[in-house]
C-alpha positions in Angstrom: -9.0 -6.2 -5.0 -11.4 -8.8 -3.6 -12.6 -9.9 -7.2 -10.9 -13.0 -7.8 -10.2 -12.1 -11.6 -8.4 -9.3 -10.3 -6.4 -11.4 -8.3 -5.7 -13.6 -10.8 -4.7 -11.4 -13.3 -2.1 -9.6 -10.7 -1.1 -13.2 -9.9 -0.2 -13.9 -13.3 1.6 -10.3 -13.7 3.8 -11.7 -10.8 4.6 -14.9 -13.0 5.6 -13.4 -15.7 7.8 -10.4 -13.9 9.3 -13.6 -11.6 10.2 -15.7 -14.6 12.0 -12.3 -16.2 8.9 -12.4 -19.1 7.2 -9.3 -20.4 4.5 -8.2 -19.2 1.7 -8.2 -21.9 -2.3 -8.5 -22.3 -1.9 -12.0 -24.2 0.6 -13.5 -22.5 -2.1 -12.5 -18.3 -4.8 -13.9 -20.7 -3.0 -16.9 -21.4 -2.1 -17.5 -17.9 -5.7 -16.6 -16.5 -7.3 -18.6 -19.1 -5.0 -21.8 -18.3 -6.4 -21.3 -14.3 -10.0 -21.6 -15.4 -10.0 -18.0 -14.6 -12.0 -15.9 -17.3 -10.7 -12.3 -16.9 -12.0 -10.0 -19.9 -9.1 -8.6 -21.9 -9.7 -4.8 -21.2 -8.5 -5.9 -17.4 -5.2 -7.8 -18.5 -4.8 -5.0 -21.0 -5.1 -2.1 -18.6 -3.0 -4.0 -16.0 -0.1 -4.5 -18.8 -0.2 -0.8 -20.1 -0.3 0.1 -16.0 3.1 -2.0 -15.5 4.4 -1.2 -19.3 8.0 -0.2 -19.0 8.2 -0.9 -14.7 10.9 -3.7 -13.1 8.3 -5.0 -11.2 10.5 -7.4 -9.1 12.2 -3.5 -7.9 8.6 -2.4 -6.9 7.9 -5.1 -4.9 10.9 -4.6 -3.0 10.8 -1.0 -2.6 7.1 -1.3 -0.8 6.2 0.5 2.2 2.9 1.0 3.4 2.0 4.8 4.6 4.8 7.0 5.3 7.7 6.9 8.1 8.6 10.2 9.9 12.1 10.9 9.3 14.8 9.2 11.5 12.2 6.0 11.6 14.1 2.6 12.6 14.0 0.4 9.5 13.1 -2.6 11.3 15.0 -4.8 9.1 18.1 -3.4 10.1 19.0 -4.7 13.3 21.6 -2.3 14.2 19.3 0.8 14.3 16.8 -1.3 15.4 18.8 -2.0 18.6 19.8 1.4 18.7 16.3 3.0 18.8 15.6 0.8 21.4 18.1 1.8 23.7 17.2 5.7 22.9 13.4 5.5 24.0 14.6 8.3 26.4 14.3 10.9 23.3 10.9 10.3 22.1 8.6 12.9 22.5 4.8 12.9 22.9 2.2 15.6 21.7 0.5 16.5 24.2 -3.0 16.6 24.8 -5.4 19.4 25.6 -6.8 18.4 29.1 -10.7 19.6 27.9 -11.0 18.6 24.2 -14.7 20.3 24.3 -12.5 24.0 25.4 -12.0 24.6 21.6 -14.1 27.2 20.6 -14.4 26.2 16.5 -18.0 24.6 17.1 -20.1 25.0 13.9 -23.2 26.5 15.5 -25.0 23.6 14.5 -28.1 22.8 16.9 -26.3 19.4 18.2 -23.7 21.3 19.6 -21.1 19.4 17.6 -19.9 18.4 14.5 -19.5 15.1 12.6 -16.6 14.0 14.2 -16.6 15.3 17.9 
């Protein structure tokens, strides 16, 4: 989301979930069109029909970004944070073929290796 409109329309989705407002087409357009921002109405209307029906202040703070392996230290919780810090001794690394070019499963190509080697 680099495009500025974008932004603005997910700005103004943000107002409206913030000030406990549904979340419709009119009301982004009215918001992006009192910010100077011209936003064409298929984008406010997808963005509404995308968030139709969601508590958006829940997703917000239910966001994670990738995924955790289980047992991971939740670092807002400063007991297990303090916990896994003291337990380092437990942590086990892959470990690593000494000669990653040993691995027979070459492609044949005439390089001698594929894309990502």
């Amino acid at each position: 989301m680099s495009n500025p409109t974008d932004l603005a329309a997910t700005y103004a989705a943000l107002i409206l979930a913030d000030a406990d407002v549904e979340i419709t087409a009119s009301k982004i357009l009215t918001l992006t069109t009192a910010a100077n921002i011209e936003l064409e109405p298929i984008w406010a209307t997808l963005l509404a029909k995308a968030l139709e029906g969601k508590n958006v202040k829940d997703m917000l703070s239910s966001v994670s970004v990738g995924t955790a392996p289980t047992g991971a230290v939740n670092p807002a919780n400063p007991a297990k944070l303090a916990e896994a810090q003291t337990d380092k001794t437990d942590v086990k690394t892959p470990e690593q073929d000494p000669d990653p070019q040993s691995d027979d499963d070459s492609d044949g190509d005439m390089f001698g290796g594929g894309l990502f080697d």
